[in-house]
PASEBA-1860 file (N, C-alpha, C; in nm, 3 decimals):
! residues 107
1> XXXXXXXX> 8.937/3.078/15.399/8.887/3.213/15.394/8.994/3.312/15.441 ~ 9.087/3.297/15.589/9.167/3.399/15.633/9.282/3.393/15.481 ~ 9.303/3.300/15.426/9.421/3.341/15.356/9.408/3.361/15.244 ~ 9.266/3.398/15.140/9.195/3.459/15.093/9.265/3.602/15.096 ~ 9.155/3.652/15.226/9.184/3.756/15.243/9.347/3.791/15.273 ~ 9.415/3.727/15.350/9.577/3.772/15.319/9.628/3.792/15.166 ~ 9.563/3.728/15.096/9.636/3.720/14.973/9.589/3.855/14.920 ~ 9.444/3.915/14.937/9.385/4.002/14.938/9.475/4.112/14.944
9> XXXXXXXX> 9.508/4.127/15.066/9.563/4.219/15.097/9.687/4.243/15.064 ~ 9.756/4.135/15.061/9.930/4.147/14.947/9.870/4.202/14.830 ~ 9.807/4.139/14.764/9.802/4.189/14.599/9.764/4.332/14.654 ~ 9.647/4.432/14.722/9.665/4.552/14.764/9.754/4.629/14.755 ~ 9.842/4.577/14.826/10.015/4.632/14.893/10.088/4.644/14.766 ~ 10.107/4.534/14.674/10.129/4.556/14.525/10.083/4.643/14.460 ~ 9.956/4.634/14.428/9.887/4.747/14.364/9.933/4.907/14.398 ~ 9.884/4.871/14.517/9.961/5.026/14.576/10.048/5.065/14.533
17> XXXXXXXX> 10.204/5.010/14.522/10.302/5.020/14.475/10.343/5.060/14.387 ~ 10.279/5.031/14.319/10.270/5.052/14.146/10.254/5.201/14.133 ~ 10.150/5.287/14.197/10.165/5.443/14.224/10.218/5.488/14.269 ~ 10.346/5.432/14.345/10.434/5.503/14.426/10.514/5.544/14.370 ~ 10.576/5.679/14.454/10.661/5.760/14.397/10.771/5.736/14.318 ~ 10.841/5.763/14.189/10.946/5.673/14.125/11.091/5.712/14.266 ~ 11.160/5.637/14.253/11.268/5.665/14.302/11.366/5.758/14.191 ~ 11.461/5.854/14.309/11.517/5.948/14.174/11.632/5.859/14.107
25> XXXXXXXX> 11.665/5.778/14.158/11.757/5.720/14.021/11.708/5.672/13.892 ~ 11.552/5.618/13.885/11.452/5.590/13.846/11.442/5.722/13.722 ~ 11.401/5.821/13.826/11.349/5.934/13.771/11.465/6.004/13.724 ~ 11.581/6.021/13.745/11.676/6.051/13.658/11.691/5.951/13.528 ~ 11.680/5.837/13.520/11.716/5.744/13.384/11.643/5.801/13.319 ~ 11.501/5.793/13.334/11.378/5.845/13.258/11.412/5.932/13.194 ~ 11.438/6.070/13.262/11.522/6.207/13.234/11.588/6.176/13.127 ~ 11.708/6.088/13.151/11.844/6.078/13.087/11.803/6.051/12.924
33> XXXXXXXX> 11.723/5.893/12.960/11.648/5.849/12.860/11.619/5.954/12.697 ~ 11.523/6.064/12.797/11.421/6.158/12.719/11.487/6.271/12.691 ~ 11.617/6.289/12.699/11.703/6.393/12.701/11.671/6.508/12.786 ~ 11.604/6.518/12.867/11.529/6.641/12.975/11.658/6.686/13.062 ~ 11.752/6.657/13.076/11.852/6.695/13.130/11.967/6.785/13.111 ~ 11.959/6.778/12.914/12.000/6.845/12.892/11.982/7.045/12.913 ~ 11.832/7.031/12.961/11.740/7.175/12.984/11.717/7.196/13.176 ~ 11.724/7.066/13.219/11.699/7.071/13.373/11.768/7.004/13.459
41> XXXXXXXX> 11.741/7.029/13.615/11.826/6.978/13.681/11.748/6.957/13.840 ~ 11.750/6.853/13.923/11.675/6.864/14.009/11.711/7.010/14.107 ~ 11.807/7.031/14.113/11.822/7.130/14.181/11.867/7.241/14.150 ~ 11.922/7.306/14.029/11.939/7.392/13.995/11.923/7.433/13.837 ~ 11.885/7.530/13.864/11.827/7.580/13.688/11.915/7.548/13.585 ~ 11.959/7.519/13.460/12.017/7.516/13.351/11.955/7.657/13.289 ~ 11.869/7.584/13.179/11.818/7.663/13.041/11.651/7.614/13.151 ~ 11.599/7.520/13.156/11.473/7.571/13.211/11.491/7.534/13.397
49> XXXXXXXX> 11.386/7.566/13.466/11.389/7.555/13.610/11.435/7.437/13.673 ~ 11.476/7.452/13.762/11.517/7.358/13.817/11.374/7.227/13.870 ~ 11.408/7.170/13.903/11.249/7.100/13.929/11.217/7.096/14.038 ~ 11.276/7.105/14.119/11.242/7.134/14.287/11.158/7.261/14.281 ~ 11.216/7.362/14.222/11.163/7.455/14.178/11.015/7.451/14.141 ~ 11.019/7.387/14.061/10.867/7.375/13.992/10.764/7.276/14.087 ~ 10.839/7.189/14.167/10.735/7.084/14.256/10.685/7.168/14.376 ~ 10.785/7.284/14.355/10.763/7.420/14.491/10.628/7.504/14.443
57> XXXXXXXX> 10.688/7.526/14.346/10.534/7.610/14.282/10.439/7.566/14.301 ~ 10.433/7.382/14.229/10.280/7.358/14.195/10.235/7.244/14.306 ~ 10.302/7.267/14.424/10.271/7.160/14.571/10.154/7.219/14.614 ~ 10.027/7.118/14.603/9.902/7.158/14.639/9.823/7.193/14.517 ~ 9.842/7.236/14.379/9.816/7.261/14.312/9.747/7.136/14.217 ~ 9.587/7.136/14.245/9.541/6.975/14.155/9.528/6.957/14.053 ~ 9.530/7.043/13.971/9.548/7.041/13.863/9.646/7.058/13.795 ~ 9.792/7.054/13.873/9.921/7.092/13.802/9.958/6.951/13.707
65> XXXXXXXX> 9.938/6.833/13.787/9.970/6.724/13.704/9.945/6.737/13.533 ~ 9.811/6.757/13.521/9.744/6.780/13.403/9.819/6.893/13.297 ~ 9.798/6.970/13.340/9.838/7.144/13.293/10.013/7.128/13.210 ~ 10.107/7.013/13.330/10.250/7.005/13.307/10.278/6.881/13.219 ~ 10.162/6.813/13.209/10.166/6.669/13.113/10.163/6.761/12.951 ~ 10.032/6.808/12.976/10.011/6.891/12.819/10.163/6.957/12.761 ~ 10.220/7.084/12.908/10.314/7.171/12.885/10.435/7.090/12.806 ~ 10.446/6.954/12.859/10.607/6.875/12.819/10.521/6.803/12.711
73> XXXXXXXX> 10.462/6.791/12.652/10.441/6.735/12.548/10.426/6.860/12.430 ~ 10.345/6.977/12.455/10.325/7.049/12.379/10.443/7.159/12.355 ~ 10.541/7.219/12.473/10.588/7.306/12.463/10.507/7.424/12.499 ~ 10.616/7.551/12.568/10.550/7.651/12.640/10.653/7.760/12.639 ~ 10.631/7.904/12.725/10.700/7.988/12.715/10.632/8.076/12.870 ~ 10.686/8.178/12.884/10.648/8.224/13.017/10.626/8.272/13.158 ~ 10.614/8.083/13.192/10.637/8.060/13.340/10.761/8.045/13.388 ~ 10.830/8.059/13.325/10.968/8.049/13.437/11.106/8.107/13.317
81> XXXXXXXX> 11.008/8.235/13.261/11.183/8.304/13.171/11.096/8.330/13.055 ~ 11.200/8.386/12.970/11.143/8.356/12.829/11.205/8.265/12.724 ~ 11.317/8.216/12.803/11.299/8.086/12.679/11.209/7.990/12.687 ~ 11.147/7.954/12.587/11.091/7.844/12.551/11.090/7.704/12.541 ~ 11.002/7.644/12.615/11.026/7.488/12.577/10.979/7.427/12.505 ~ 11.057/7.375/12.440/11.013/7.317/12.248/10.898/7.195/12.282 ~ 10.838/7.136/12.217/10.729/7.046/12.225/10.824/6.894/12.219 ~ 10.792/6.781/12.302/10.856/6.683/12.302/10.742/6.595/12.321
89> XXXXXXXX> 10.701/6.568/12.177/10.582/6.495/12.107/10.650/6.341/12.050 ~ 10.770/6.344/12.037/10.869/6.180/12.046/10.846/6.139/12.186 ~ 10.866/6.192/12.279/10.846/6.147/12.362/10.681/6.048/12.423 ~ 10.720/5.933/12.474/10.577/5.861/12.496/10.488/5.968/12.606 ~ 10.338/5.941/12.569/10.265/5.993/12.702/10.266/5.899/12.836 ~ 10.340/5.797/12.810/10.372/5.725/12.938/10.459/5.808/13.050 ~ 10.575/5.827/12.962/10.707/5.867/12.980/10.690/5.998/13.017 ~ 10.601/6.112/12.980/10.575/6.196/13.004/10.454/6.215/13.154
97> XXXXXXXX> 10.397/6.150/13.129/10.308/6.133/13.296/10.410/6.059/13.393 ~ 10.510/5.934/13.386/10.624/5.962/13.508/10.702/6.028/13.516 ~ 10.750/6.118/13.449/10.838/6.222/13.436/10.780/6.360/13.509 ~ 10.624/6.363/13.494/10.587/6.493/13.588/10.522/6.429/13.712 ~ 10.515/6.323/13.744/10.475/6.307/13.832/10.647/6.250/13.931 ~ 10.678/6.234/13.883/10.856/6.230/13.923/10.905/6.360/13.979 ~ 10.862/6.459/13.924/10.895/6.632/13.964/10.773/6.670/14.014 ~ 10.697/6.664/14.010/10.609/6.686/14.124/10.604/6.636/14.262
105> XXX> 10.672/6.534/14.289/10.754/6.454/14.417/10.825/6.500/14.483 ~ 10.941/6.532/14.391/10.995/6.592/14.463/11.010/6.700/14.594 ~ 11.104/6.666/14.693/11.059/6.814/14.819/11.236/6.905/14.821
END
């Protein structure tokens, strides 16, 4: 029974894991991957915001996850200038939910 429950609790610790934050080398490949780099930068603006930037804005914000999944898939204009960000619909919705949840991490 105790090692049951130990095992219990490893697979937990795993599980857990699995939601944890990407690491940025991680979260840069991804980037690199999806070409997002060519438009951003963790720390300083290019052509769109920087992403620190944007994890500044929407820290606390519960519904930002959602709102920024749609935005990088659909494309937007607006919030941060007026150029526009084109829709990146090649891109997977996998790839696109660690990618904002990667910049939303960020501090």
């Amino acid at each position: 029974m105790k090692l049951w429950v130990a095992l219990a609790g490893v697979g937990l610790l795993v599980a857990g894991n699995a939601n944890a934050a990407m690491s940025q080398a991680d979260g840069l490949a991804l980037a690199q991957k999806n070409a997002c780099l060519t438009c951003h930068s963790i720390d300083h603006k290019i052509v769109g915001p920087a992403w620190k930037d944007v994890a500044a804005k929407y820290r606390g914000d519960k519904g930002a996850e959602a709102r920024l999944i749609a935005k990088v898939k659909n494309g937007g204009a607006g919030n941060w200038g007026s150029v526009p960000m084109p829709p990146n619909s090649q891109v997977s919705d996998a790839d696109i939910k660690a990618l904002v949840k990667f910049v939303l991490s960020l501090k």
